[in-house]
N, C-alpha and C positions, 0 to 999 in steps of 0.2 A: 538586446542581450544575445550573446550567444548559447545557443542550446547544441546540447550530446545528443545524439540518438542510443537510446537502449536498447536495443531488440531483446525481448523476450527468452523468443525461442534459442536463440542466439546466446546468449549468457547463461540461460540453465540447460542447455543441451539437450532441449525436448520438446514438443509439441504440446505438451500435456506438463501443466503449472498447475500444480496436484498439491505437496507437501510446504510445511512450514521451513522445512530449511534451504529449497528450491526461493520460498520468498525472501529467504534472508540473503540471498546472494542477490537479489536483487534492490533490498532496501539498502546494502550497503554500496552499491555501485552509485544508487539515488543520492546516497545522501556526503558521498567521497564528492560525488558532481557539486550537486549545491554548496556543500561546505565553500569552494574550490570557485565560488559566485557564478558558475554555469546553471543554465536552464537544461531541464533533462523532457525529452520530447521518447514519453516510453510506447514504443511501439509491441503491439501485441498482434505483430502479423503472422499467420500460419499457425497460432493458437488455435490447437482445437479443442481441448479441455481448461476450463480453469473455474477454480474452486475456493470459496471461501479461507480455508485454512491459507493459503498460497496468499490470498488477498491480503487477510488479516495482518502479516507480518507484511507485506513488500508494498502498501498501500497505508494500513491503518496505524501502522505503528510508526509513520511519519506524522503523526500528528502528533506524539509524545513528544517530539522537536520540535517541528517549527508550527505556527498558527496557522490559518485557515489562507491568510493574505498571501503570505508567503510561498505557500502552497501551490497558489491560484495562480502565480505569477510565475514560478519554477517548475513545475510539476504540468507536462502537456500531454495525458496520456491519450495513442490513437489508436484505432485498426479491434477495437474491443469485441470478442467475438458474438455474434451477435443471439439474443437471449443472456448475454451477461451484463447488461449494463445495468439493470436493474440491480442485480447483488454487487456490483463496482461500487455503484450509490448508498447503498444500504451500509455495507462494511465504513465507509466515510461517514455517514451519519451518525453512525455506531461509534466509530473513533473519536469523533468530533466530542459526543456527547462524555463517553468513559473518560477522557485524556480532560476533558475540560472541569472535571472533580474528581477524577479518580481515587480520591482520600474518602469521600463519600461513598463510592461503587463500593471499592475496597472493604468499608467497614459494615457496610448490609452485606455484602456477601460473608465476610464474619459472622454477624449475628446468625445469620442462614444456617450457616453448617453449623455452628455450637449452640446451635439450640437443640 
């Protein structure tokens, strides 16, 4: 298969992969790739900050699309900095579990606030 390189730093113009809209330039570069049947090999070199919110979107919110298989097979991220891989893993655990009933998450957190 061929694979894109994404760089990071490189597509949001910063060191520091901070905000949610910062990850949506990067989800959507992901997933122009994939649609487009390329493997995206996203490098996070010269990362020095990166933060859940940033993750959330440009990471977990590709599981709303494609399944876990898919993912695993298109999706080759490298260069992680390091002390983050742990929350890289969580945020996908996290995606995996919310995207996989989301109808369910959705209506407890319903219940939550209107009670």
């Amino acid at each position: 298969m061929e694979f894109k390189i994404i760089n990071v730093k490189n597509e949001i113009n910063s060191p520091s992969a901070l905000t949610r809209e910062q990850g949506k330039i990067i989800f959507d570069n992901i997933v122009e790739t994939i649609d487009n049947g390329i493997g995206v090999e996203l490098d996070f070199n010269d990362i020095e900050s990166l933060i859940t919110p940033f993750l959330n979107v440009a990471i977990g919110k590709l599981y709303e699309k494609y399944d876990s298989q898919k993912l695993n097979e298109y999706l080759k991220p490298k260069n992680i900095p390091s002390g983050k891989v742990s929350s890289f893993n969580l945020v996908i655990e996290n995606a995996k579990k919310y995207y996989s009933n989301k109808l369910a998450f959705d209506e407890t957190i319903k219940d939550v606030i209107d009670v």
